[in-house]
GULOKOL-737700 format. One record per residue (C-alpha): x, y, z; residue in one letter. Coordinates in steps of 0.001 Angstrom, whole numbers, padded with zeros to 6 digits, always signed. Layout:
N
XYZa ...
***
This chain:
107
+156861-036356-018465x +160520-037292-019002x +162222-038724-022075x +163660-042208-022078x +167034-040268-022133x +166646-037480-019560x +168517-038024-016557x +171405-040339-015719x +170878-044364-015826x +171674-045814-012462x +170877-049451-013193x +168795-050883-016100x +165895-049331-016936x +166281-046827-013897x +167304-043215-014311x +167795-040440-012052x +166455-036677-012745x +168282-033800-010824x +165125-031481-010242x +167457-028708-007705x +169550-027733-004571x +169850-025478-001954x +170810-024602+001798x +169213-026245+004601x +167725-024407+007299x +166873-027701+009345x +168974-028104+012256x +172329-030551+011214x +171911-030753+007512x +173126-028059+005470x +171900-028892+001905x +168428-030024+000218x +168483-031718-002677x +165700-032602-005313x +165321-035553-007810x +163315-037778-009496x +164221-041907-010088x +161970-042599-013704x +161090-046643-013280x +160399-048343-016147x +158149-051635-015859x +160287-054613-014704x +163242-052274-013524x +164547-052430-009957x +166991-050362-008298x +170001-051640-006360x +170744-052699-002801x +173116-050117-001141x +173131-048092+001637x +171565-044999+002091x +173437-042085+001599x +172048-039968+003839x +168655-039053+005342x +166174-038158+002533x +162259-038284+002306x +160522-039967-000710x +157178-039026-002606x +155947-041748-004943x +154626-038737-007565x +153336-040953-010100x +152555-045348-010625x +153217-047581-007953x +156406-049357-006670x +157112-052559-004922x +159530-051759-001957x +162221-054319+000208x +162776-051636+002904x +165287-053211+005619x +163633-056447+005109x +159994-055138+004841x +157694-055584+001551x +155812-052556+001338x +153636-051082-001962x +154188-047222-002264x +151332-045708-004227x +151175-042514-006084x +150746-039509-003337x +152519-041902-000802x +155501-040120+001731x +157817-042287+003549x +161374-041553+005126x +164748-043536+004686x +167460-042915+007599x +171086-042888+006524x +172731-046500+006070x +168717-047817+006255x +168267-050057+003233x +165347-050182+000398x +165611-052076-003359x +162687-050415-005175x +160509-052749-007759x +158330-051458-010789x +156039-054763-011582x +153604-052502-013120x +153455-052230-016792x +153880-048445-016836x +156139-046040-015926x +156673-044944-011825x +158632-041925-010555x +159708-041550-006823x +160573-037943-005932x +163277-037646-003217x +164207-035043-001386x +167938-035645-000054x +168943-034081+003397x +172137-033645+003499x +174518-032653+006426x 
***
């Protein structure tokens, strides 16, 4: 689906795909915004804060997640929901490629 140069890298073997933005009609955020983080196998993302509320989609492989001190495995079709300043390092251990789709709410 994506080239191994689409996207921005935002840590080894980790890039980020901007899919799209718009308004927000959800009461206290005013913008939506849509992307992709490509995994390679062995990658891992970093430890930071969240930005801002957003709801994740595992669209495709599988990912190992430390959310706030939690292990949990996200499989493909999986949803799950990160609160601003939560916490979460993702983990590919697979041996194939796994993309989370995001969907940033932003106020």
């Amino acid at each position: 689906m994506y080239g191994p140069n689409d996207g921005k890298e935002v840590a080894p073997g980790v890039r980020q795909v901007d899919l799209g933005e718009g308004p927000a009609t959800i009461p206290g955020y005013k913008t939506v915004m849509l992307r992709d983080i490509v995994m390679q196998p062995n990658s891992k993302t970093t430890d930071r804060p969240m930005p801002n509320a957003m709801v994740c989609h595992m669209a495709d492989g599988e990912l190992e997640l430390l959310k706030d001190g939690k292990t949990i495995a996200a499989h493909r079709n999986q949803v799950w929901t990160c609160s601003k300043d939560s916490h979460e390092v993702a983990t590919n251990k697979t041996n194939r490629v796994a993309i989370m789709r995001i969907t940033d709410l932003m106020a």
